[in-house]
C-alpha positions, 0 to 999 in steps of 0.5 A, spaced: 203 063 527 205 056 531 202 056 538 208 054 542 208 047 546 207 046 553 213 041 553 218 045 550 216 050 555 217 046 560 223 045 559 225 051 558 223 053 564 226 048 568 233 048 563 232 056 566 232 054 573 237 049 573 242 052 568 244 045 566 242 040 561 244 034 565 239 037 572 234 038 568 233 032 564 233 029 571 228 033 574 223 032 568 225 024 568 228 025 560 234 025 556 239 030 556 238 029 548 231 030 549 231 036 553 235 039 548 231 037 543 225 040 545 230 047 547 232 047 539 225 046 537 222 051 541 228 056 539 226 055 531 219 056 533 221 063 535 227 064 531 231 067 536 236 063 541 233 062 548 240 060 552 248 062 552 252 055 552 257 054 557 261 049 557 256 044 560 253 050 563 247 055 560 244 061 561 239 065 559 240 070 553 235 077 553 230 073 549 229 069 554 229 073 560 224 075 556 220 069 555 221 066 561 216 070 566 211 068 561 212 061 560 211 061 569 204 064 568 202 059 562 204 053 565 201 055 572 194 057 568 194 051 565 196 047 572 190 051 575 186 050 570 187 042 570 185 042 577 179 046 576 176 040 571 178 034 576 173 038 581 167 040 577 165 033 578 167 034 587 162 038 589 165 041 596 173 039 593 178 045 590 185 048 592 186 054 595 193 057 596 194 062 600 200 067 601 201 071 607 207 075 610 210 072 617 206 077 621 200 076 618 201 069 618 203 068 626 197 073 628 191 073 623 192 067 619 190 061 625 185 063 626 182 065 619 185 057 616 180 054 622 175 057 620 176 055 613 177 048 614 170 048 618 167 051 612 171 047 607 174 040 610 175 037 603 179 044 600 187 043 600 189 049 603 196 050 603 200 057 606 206 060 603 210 066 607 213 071 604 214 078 604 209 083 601 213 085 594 214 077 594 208 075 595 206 080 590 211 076 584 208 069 586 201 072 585 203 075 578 206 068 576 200 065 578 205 060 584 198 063 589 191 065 588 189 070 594 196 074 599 195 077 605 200 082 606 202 090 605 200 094 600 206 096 595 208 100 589 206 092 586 199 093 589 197 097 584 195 092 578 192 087 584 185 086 586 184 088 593 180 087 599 183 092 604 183 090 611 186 095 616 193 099 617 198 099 623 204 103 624 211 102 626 214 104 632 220 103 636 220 097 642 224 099 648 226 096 654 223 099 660 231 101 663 233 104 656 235 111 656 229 112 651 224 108 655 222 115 659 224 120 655 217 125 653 220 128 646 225 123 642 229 127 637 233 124 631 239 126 635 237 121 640 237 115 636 243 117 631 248 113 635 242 107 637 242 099 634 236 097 632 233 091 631 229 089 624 225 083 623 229 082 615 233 087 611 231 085 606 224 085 607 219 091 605 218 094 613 225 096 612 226 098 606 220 104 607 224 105 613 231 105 611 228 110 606 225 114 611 231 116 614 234 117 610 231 123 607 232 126 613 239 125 613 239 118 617 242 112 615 239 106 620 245 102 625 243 095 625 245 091 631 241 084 629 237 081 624 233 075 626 228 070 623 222 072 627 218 078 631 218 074 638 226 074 637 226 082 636 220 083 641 226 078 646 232 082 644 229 088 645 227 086 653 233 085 655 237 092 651 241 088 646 238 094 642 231 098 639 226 094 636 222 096 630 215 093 630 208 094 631 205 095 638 199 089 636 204 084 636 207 085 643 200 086 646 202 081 652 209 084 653 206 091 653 200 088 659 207 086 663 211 092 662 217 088 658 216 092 653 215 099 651 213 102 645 215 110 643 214 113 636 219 115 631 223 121 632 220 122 624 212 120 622 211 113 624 211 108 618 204 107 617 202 099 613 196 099 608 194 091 610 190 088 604 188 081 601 190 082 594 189 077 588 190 077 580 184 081 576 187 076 570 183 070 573 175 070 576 175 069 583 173 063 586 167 062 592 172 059 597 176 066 595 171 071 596 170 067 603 176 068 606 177 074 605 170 074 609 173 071 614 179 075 613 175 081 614 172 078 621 178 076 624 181 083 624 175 086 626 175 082 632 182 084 633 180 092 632 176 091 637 180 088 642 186 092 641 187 100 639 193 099 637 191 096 629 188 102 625 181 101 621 181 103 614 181 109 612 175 111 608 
């Protein structure tokens, strides 16, 4: 069997981004000619066709699909492992890439990174933000080396140190109707507007998903790019956000925010530093989650609203 070659992978993953000859020449630094003739190459190597040509555009036919997901892991291996060989001759000099979550990123990871870069100053740490089933595809293709984010229906295949839970609960307004009512129905929130963090985010799929099994579809009111804008829209009535009480320690301390269940069971979020069982752990890995493990420890000990692992 004839090994495939690193330079026509390359190109045919940067040909699949682009989607054209002449912007994948460029980015590579070569000709268009040679770019196809590498895409050619490639194509008898595996006697299939790897593009549709159209036009001056191209797009990907099954086999690449198929191929494409595979040349990201080999090439990110073979980036990695290039990296490694620099510095077995540097003691103390590595990389970690490091995925996270918005949440995770702006209440755990300060701390955790501080620490990180007292015990390892000469490491080149780099943070990535994602959502969780994002996170988990950049682990698969090798793009990060340890993720800090919910457990989901990806998780499985991943290697895991879970960290704690947390449940989403409704942020209200103290003047809000809602604010002071004992017992809160699914009546009472059917004609309400609530306030995510990202639709297209993890957080509120499961919670879209929860409401609609009992017979409710979620109204949105806004979509905003951050928790504090939720936690200041919900201040001042523009609708209910939906979060977690452990990031609005402060506004619940002042009374500018109360916190209410949902009417149907609280979401409640599996939180876990996941990595890919594909490749052996590194030393600086194993100490962040280490680190990782004593920052939230700290914080269950300041705050009832995080949840320890279930045993």
């Amino acid at each position: 069997m004839e090994l495939l070659d690193s330079r026509q992978l390359r190109a045919f993953q940067e040909l699949a981004r682009q989607g054209s000859f002449t912007a994948a020449a460029r980015n590579l630094n070569l000709t268009q000619s040679a770019v196809s003739h590498s895409i050619k190459a490639l194509e008898r190597t595996l006697e299939t066709a790897l593009f549709e040509r159209l036009g001056k555009t191209v797009r990907l036919t099954r086999a690449g699909e198929t191929l494409l997901p595979h040349a990201d892991r080999i090439l990110s291996r073979m980036v990695r492992a290039q990296d490694e060989l620099q510095v077995l001759d540097r003691p103390g000099h590595g990389r970690l890439r490091i995925g996270a979550t918005v949440t995770i990123s702006q209440f755990v990871l300060p701390s955790v990174l501080r620490e990180l870069r007292e015990s390892y100053p000469e490491f080149d740490i780099s943070v990535t933000t994602d959502d969780s089933r994002g996170l988990m595809g950049l682990l698969e293709t090798g793009e990060i080396d340890v993720a800090v984010a919910m457990e989901t229906s990806f998780s499985g295949k991943l290697r895991r140190e879970r960290l704690f839970e947390d449940q989403i609960q409704m942020a209200l307004s103290p003047l809000h109707p809602l604010a002071g009512k004992k017992d809160i129905s699914m009546d009472d929130v059917t004609r309400e507007s609530f306030i995510f963090y990202n639709q297209a985010r993890e957080t509120f799929r499961l919670l879209e998903q929860q409401s609609l099994q009992r017979g409710m579809r979620l109204k949105t009111a806004l979509q905003v790019g951050s928790m504090a804008a939720i936690k200041e829209m919900a201040k001042i009535g523009m609708g209910i956000g939906l979060l977690s009480p452990w990031v609005a320690e402060q506004e619940i301390a002042s009374g500018s925010l109360v916190f209410r269940p949902l009417p149907w069971d609280n979401l409640t979020r599996e939180w876990a530093v996941h990595s890919d069982p594909r490749h052996e752990s590194q030393t600086i890995e194993d100490v962040f989650t280490g680190i990782c493990r004593n920052v939230v420890d700290t914080l269950l000990m300041r705050t009832e609203r995080l949840l320890p692992v279930a045993d």
